[in-house]
C-alpha positions in Angstrom: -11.4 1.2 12.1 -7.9 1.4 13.8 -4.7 -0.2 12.2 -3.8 -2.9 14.3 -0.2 -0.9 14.6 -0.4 2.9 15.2 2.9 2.8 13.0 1.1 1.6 9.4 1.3 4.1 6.6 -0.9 3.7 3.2 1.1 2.7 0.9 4.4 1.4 2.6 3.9 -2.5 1.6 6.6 -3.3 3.0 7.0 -1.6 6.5 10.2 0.4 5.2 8.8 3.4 6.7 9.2 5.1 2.9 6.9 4.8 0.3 9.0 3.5 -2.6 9.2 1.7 -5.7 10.1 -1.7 -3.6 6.6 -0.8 -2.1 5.3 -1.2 -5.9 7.2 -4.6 -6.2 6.0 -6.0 -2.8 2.5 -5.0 -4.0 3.1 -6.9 -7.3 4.2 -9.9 -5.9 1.2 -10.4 -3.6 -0.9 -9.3 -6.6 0.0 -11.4 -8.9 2.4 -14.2 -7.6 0.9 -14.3 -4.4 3.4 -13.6 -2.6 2.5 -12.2 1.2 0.0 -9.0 2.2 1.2 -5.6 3.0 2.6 -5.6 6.5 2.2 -4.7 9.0 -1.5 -4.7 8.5 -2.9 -5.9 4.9 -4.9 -2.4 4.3 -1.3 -0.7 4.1 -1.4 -1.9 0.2 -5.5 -1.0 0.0 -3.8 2.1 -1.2 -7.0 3.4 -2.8 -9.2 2.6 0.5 -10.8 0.2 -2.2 -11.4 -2.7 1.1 -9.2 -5.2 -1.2 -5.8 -5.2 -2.2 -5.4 -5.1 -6.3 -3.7 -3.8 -9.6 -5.7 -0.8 -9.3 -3.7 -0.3 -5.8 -0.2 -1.0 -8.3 -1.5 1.8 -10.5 -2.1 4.6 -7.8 1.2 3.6 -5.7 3.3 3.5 -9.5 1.6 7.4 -9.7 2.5 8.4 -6.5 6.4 7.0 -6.4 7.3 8.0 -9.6 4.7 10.9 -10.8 4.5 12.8 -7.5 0.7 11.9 -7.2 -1.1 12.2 -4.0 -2.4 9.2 -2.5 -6.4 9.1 -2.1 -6.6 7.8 1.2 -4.3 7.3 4.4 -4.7 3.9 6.2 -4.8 6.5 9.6 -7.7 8.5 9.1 -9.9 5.0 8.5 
């Protein structure tokens, strides 16, 4: 599958171009206020290549940001 924009990064919710805790809010508010998907293509927030967008995605991108963790997959490579 290719990203719809060559330019998507797993993980940047919010098409920043950084991967940072506003990534973790945007995520949140879709999550659980329903706010809007991960732009520029929803699988940017599918942070652990999952195929849906959820609180487990919250928990990897919170481990990433502020623990240094790795993220387990990259929206690119898909």
């Amino acid at each position: 599958m290719t990203p719809a924009n060559a330019s998507a990064r797993t993980g940047d919710a919010n098409a920043s171009g950084l991967i940072t805790s506003a990534d973790v809010i945007y995520l949140v508010n879709h999550v659980f206020k329903l706010g809007p998907p991960a732009l520029p293509v929803w699988q940017t927030g599918d942070v652990n290549c999952s195929g849906s967008v959820t609180s487990a995605d919250i928990i990897v991108l919170v481990n990433h940001v502020f623990k240094s963790a790795l993220l387990p997959c990259d929206l690119c490579a898909l």
